[in-house]
N, C-alpha and C positions, 0 to 999 in steps of 0.2 A: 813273494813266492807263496804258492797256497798246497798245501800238505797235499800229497795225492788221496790219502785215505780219506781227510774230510770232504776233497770234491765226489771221491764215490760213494761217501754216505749219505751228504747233500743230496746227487744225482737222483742216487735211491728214492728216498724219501721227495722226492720230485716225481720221478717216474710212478711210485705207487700211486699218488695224487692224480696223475694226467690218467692211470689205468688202458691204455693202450703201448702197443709199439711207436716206438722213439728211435729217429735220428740223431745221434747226439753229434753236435759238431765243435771243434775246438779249434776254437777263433781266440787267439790271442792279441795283445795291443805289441807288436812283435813277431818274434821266428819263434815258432812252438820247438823247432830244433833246439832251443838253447835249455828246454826245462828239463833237467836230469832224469829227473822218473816220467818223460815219456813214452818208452816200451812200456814199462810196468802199469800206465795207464791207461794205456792201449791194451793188454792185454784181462787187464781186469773189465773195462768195458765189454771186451770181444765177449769173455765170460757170459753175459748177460745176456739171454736170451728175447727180454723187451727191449733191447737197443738191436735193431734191423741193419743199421749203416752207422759210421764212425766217418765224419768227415774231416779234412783236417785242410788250411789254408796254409803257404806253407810257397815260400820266394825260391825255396828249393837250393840256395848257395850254399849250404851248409851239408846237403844231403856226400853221401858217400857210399862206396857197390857195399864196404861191410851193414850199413843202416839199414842200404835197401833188401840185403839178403834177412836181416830180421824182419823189418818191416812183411816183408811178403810171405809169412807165416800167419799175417790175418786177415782173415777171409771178408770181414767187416768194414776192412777199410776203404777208403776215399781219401787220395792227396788231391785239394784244386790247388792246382800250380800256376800260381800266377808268373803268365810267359809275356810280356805286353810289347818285344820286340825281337826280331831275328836279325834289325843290323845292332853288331855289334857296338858301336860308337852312340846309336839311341837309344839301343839298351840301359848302354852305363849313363847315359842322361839323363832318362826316366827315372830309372831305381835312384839315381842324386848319390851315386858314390861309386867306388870300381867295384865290377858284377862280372863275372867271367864268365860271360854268354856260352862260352865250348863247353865247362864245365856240367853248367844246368842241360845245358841240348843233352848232353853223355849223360848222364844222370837220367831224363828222363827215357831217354831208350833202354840203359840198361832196367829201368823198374818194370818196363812195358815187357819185359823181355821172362823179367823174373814172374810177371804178371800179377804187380804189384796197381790195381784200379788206380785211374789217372784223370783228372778233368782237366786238361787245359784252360785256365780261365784269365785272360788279355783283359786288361784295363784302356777300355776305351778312351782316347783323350783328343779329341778334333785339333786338327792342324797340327798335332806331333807323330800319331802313327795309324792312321787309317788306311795306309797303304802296306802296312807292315801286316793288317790282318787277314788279307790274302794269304799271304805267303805260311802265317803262322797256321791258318784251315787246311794248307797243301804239306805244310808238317804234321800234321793233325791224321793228313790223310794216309802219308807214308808210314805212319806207325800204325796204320788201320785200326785208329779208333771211333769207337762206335759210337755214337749218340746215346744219351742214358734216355733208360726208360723211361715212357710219363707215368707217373702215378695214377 
């Protein structure tokens, strides 16, 4: 576990180096939901006016309405939510343990909702769900989200 203050001083002293705007994104070996001072790292990045976007990767099983009503207090962020299946049976396949597919669905409507930025991001895997990522484009479509901008 790594201090939050030493990765924002790290960060810091990163960011001055690179001397432009920075996407910072926080990719764990893991559920970044599990690390205690995630708001408070989130909101010290928000703070920072050379970080543009706050990404976060993020299985989504852990989320909940009270997380996402904090969460959606920053303007900076980005959850990719990796969704890589809508039946529920290859769901819990894929993920390699029990994943309550109803739950992550509700979760991500409710954040769309709170208008909480969302990337849906499916892990492609040939011969286990490429039929599944139709379906997950036409969820995609009922929560009317948008394609992000190109740079």
């Amino acid at each position: 576990m790594i201090e939050k203050d030493y990765m924002i001083s790290e960060l810091q002293k990163l960011i001055d180096f690179v001397g432009e705007p920075v996407e910072v994104h926080i990719g764990v070996q893991g559920e970044p939901f599990l690390y205690a001072d995630l708001i408070p790292l989130i909101s010290d990045l928000e703070d920072d006016d050379r970080i543009t976007i706050i990404s976060m990767d993020t299985n989504f099983t852990l989320v909940t309405k009270k997380m996402i009503e904090k969460l959606s207090k920053f303007k900076k962020l980005r959850l990719n939510i990796s969704l890589d299946a809508l039946d529920e049976k290859l769901a819990e396949e894929l993920s390699g343990c029990k994943y309550n597919l109803n739950q992550v669905l509700e979760m991500i409507c409710y954040a769309v909702k709170k208008k909480v930025r969302i990337l849906i991001a499916p892990v492609f895997l040939p011969g286990y769900n490429e039929k599944e990522l139709e379906r997950i484009i036409d969820f995609m479509k009922e929560l009317k989200l948008k394609a992000l901008p190109k740079h």
